[in-house]
C-alpha positions as CSV (number, residue, x, y, z in Angstrom):
1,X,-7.6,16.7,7.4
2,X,-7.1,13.2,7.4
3,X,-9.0,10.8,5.1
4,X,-10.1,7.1,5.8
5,X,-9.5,4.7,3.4
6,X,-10.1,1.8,4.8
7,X,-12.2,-0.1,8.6
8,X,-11.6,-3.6,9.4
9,X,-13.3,-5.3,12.9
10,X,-11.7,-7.4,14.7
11,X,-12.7,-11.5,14.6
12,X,-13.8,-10.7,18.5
13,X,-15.6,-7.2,17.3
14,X,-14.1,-5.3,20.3
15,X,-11.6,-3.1,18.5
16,X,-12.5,-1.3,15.2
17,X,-9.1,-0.4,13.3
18,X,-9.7,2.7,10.9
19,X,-7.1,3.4,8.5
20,X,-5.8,6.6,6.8
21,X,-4.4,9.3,5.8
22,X,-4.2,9.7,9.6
23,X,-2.5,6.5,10.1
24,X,-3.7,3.2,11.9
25,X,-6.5,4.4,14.4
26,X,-7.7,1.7,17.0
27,X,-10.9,1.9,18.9
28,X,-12.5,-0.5,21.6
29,X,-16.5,-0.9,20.3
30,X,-17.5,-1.4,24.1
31,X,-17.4,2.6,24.8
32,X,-15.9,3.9,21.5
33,X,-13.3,5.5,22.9
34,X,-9.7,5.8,20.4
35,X,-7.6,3.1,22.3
36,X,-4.3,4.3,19.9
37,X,-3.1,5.9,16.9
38,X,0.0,4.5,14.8
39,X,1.5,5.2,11.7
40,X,0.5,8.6,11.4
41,X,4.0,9.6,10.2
42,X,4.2,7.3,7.8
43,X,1.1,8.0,5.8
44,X,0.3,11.6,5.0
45,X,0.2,11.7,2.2
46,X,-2.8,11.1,-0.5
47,X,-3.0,7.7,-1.6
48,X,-5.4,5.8,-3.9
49,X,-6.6,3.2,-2.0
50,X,-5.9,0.3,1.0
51,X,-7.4,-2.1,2.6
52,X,-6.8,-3.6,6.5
53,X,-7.9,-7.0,7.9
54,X,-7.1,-8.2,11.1
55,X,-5.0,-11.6,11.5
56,X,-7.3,-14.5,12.5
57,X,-6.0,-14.4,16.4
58,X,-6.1,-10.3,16.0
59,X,-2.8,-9.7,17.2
60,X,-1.9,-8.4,14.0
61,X,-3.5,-6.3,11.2
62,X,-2.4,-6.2,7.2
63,X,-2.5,-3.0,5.6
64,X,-2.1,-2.9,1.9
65,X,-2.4,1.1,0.7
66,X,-2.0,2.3,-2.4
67,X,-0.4,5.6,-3.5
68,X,-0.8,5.4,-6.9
69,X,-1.2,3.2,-10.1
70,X,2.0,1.8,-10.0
71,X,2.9,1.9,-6.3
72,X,1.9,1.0,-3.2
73,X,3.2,-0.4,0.4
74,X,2.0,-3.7,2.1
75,X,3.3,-3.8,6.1
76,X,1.9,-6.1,8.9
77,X,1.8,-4.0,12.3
78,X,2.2,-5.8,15.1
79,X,-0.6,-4.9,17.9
80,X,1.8,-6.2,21.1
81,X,5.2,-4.9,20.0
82,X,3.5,-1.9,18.1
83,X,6.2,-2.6,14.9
């Protein structure tokens, strides 16, 4: 079961990004339909923590997720290259 730790909108509020245990989940706010998932690899499993904000033009998004008290992982994915 996956478990959200974090939502961030977009600076245009047409794409809601939920992030996870799932991994990076985008969806358009106009019909609510999942435009993508990413990531999901990557994140399994439990982790203590993240936050996501979208870059100010929203091409790319900051997550910052915690796995534990003492580590954690910071990446910038890329919404047009998808890295």
């Amino acid at each position: 079961m996956s478990r959200t730790e974090s939502i961030a909108f977009s600076n245009d509020g047409s794409i809601l990004a939920i992030f996870g245990s799932g991994g990076l989940l985008e969806v358009d706010t106009g019909d609510w339909e999942i435009l993508s998932v990413y990531l999901a690899d990557q994140y399994e499993s439990h982790f203590g923590g993240a936050d996501i904000v979208f870059s100010p033009d929203d091409s790319q998004i900051a997550i910052a997720a915690n796995y534990n008290i003492t580590g954690g992982q910071a990446q910038i994915w890329d919404r047009i290259s998808h890295y």
